[in-house]
N, CA and C atoms as an extended XYZ file, in Angstrom:
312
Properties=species:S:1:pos:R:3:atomname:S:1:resname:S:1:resid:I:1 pbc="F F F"
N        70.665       48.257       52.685 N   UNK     1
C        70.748       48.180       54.122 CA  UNK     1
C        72.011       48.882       54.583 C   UNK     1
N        71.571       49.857       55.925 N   UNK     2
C        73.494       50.762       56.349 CA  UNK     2
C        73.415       49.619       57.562 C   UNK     2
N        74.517       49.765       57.296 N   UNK     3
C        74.847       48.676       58.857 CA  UNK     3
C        75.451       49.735       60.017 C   UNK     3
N        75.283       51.011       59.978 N   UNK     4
C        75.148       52.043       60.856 CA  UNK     4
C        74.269       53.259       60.772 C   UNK     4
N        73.469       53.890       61.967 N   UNK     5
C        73.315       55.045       61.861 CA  UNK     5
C        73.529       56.372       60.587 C   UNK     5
N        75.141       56.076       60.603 N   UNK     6
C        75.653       57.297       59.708 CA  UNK     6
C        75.992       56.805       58.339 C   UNK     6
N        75.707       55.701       58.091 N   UNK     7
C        75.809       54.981       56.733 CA  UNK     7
C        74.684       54.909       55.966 C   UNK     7
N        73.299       55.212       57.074 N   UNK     8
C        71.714       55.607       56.767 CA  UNK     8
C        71.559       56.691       56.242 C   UNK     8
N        72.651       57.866       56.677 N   UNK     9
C        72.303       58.959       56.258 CA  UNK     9
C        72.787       59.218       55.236 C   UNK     9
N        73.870       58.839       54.717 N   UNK    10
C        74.528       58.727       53.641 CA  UNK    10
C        73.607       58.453       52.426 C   UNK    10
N        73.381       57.194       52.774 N   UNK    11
C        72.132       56.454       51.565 CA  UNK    11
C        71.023       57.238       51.400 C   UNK    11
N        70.555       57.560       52.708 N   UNK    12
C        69.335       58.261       52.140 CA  UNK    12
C        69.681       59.733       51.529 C   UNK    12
N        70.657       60.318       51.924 N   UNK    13
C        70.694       61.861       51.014 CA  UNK    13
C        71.294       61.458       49.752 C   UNK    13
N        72.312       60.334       49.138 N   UNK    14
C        72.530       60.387       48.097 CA  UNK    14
C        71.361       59.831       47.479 C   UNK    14
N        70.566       59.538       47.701 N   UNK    15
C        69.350       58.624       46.968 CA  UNK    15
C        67.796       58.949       47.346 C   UNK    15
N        66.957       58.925       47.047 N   UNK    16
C        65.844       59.564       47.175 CA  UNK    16
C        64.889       57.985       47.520 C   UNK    16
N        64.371       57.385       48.510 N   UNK    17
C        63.900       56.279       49.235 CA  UNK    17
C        61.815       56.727       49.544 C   UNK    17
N        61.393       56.229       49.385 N   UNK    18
C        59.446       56.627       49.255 CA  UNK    18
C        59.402       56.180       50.973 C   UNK    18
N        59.848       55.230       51.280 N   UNK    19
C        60.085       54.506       52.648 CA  UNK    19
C        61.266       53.965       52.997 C   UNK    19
N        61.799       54.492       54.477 N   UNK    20
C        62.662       54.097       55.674 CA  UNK    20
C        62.413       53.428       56.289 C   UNK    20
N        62.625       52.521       56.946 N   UNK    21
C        62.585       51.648       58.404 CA  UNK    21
C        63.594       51.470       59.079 C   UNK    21
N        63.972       52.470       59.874 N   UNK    22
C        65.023       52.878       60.619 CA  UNK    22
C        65.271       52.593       62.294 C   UNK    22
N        65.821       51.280       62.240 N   UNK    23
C        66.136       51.180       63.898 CA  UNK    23
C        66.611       52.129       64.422 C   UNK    23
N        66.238       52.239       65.936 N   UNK    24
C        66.847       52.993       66.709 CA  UNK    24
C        67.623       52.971       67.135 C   UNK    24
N        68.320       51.410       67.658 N   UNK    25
C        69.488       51.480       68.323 CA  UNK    25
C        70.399       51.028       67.052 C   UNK    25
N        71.373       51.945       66.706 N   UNK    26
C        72.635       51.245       65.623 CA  UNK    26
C        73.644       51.904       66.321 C   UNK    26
N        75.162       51.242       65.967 N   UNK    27
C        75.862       52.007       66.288 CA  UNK    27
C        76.605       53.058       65.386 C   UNK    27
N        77.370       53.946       65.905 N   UNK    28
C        77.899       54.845       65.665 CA  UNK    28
C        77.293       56.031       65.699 C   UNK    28
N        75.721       56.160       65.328 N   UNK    29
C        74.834       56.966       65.223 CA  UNK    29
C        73.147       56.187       65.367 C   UNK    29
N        72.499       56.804       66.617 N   UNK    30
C        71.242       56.287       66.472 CA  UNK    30
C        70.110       56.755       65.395 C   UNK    30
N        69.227       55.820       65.465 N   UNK    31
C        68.374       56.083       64.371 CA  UNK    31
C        67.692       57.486       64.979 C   UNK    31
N        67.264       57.835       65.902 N   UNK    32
C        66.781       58.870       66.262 CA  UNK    32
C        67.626       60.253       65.197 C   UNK    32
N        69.205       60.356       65.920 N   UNK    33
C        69.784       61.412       65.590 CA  UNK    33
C        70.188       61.224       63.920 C   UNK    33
N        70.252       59.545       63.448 N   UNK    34
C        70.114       59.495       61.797 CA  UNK    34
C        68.976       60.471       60.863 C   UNK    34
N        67.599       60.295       61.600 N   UNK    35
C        66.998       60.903       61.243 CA  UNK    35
C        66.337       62.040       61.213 C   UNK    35
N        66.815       62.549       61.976 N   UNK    36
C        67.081       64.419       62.369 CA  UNK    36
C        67.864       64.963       61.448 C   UNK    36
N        69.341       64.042       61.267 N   UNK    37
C        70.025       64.314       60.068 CA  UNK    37
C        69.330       64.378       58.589 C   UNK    37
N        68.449       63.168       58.609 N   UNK    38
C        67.995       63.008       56.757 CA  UNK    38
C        67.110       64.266       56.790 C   UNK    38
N        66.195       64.657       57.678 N   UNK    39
C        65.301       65.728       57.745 CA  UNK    39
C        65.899       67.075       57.160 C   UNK    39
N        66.894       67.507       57.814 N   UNK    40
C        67.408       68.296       57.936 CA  UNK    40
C        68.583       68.400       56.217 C   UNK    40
N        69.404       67.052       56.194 N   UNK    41
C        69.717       67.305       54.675 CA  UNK    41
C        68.743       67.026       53.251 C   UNK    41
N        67.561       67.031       53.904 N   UNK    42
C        66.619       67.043       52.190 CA  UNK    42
C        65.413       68.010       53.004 C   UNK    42
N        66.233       68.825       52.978 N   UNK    43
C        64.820       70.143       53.263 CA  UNK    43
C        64.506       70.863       52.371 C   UNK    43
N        65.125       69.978       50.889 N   UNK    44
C        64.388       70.872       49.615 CA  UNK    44
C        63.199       70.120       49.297 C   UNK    44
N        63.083       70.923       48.215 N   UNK    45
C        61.587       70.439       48.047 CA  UNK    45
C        60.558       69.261       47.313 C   UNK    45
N        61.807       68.555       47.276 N   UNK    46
C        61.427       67.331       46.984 CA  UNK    46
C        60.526       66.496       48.142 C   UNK    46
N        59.984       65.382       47.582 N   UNK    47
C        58.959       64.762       48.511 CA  UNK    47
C        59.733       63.655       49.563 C   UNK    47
N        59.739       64.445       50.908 N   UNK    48
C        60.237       63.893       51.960 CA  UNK    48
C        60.103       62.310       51.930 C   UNK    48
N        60.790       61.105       51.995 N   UNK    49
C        60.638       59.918       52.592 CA  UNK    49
C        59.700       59.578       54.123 C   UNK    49
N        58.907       58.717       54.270 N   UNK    50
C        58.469       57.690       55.157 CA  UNK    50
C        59.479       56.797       55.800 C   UNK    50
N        59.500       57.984       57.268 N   UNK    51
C        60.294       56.998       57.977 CA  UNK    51
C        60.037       56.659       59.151 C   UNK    51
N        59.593       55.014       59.399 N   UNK    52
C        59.252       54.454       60.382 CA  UNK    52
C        60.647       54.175       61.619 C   UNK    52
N        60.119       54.369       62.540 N   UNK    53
C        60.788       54.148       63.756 CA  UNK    53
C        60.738       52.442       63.644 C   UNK    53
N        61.570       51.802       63.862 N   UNK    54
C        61.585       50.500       64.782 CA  UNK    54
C        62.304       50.085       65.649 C   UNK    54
N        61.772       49.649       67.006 N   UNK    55
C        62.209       49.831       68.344 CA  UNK    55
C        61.380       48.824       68.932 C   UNK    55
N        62.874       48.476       70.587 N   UNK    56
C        62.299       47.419       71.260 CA  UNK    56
C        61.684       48.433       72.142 C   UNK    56
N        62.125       49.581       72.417 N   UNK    57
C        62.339       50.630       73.489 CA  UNK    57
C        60.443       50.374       73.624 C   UNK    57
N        60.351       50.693       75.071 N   UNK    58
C        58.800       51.148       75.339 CA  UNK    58
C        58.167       52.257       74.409 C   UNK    58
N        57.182       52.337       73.706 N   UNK    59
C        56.652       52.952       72.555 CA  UNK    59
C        56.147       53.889       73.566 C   UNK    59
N        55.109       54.214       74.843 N   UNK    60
C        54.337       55.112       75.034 CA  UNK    60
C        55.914       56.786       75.431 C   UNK    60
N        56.622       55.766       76.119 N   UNK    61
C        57.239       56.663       76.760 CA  UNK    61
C        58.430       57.439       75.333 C   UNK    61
N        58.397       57.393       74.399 N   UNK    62
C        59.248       57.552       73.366 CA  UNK    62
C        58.548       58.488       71.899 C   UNK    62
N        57.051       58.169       71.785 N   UNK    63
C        56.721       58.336       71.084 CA  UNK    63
C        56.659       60.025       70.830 C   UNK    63
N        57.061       60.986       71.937 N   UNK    64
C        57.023       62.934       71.689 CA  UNK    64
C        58.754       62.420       71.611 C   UNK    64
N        59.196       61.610       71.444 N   UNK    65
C        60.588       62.235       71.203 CA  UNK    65
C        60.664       61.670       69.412 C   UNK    65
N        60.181       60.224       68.959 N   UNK    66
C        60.258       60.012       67.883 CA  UNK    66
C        59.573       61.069       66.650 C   UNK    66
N        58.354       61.518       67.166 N   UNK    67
C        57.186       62.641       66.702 CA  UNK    67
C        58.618       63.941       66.419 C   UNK    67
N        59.378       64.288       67.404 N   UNK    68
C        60.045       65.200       67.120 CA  UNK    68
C        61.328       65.190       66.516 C   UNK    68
N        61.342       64.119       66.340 N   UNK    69
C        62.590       63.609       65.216 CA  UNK    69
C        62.467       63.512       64.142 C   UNK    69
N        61.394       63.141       63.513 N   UNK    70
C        60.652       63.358       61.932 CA  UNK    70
C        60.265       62.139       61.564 C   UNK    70
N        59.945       61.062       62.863 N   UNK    71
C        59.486       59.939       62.266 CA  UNK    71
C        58.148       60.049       61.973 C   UNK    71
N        57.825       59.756       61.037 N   UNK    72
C        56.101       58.975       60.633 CA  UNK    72
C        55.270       58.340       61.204 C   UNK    72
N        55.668       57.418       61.436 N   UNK    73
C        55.652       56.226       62.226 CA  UNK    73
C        56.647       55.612       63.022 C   UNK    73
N        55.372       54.443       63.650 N   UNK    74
C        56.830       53.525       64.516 CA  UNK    74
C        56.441       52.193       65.093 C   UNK    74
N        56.857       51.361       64.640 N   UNK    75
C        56.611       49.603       65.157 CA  UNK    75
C        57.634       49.246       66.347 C   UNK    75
N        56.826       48.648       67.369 N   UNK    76
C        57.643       47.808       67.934 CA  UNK    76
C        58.466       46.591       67.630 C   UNK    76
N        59.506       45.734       68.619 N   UNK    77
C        60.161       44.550       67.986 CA  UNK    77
C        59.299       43.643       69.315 C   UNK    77
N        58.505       42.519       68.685 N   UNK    78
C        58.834       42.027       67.330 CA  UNK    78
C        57.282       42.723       66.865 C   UNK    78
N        57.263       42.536       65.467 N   UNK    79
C        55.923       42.947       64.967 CA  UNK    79
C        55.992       42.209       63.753 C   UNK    79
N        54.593       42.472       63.851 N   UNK    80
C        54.053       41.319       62.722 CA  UNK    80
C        54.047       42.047       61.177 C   UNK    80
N        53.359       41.338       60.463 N   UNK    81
C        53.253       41.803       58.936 CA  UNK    81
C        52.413       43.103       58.671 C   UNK    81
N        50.725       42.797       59.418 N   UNK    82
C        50.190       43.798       59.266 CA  UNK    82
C        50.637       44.852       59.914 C   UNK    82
N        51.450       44.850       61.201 N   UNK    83
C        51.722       46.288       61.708 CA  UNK    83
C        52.541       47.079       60.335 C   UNK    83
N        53.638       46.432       59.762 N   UNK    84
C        54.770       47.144       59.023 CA  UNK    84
C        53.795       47.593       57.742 C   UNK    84
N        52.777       46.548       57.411 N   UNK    85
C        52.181       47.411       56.250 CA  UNK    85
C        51.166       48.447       56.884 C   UNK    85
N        50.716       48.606       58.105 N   UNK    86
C        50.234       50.010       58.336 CA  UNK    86
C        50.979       50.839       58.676 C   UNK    86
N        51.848       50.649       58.946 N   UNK    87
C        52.604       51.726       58.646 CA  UNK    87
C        53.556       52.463       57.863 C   UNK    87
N        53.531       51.929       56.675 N   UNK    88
C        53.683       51.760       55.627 CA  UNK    88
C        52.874       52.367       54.244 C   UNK    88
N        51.310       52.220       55.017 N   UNK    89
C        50.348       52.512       54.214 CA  UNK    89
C        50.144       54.037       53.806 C   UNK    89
N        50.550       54.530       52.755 N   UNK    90
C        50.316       55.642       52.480 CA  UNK    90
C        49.282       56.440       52.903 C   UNK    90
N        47.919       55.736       53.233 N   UNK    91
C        46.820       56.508       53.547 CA  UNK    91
C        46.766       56.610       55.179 C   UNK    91
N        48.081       56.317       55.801 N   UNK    92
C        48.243       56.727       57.228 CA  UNK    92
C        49.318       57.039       57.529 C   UNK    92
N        49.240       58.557       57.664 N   UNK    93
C        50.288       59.249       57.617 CA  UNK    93
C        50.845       60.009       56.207 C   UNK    93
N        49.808       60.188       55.356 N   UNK    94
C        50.253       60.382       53.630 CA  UNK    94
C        51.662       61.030       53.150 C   UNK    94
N        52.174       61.408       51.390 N   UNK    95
C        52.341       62.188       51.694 CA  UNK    95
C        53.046       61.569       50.689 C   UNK    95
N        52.840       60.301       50.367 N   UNK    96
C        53.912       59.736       48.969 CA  UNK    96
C        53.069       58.317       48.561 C   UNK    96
N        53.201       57.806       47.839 N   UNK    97
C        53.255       56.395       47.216 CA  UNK    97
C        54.526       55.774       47.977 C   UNK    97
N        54.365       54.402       48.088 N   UNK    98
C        55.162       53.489       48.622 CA  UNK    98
C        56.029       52.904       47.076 C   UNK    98
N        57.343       53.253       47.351 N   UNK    99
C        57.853       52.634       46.098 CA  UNK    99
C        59.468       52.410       46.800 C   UNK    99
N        60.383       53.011       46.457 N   UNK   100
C        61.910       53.106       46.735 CA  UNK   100
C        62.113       52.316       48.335 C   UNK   100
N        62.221       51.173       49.090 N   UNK   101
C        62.472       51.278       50.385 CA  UNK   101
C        64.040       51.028       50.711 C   UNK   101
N        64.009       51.335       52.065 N   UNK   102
C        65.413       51.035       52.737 CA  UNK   102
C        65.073       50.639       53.971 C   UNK   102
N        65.755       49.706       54.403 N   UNK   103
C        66.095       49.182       55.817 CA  UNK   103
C        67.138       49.546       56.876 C   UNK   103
N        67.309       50.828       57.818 N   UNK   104
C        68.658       51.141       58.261 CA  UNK   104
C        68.693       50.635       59.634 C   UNK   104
């Protein structure tokens, strides 16, 4: 777990994670611009991480800005069990096996 933004990004470029679940609001650095960052430092060719948005923020009005940040997905707060495992679920949104996670 980063207990900031920029402590997310850290973890995730030194370490290779199958799934993220990355709040949006942290401080020092939001999850939005955290994850523009991870995008951007593992643009080799290794197999990108699953990273879910989670947010209280209104979902309709957010969702072309999360899409353009490199999220996967994205749950609202609060959400239940089955939302986090669909989105979660490899066969929505593919692109890895679910194994390594992090919570930022």
């Amino acid at each position: 777990m980063a207990e900031d933004g920029q402590e997310a990004v850290e973890l995730a470029t030194d370490k290779h994670y199958d799934v993220i679940l990355m709040d949006i609001m942290m401080p020092v650095l939001d999850g939005v611009s955290a994850t523009q960052k991870i995008r951007q430092k593992r643009g080799d060719n290794s197999i990108p991480p699953k990273i879910v948005a989670v947010t209280a923020k209104k979902l309709r009005e957010n969702v072309e800005t999360f899409a353009k940040a490199g999220f996967n997905e994205y749950v609202a707060k609060p959400f239940s069990e089955s939302e986090i495992i669909r989105a979660i679920n490899p066969r929505v949104n593919p692109g890895n096996e679910v194994g390594e996670w992090a919570l930022f």
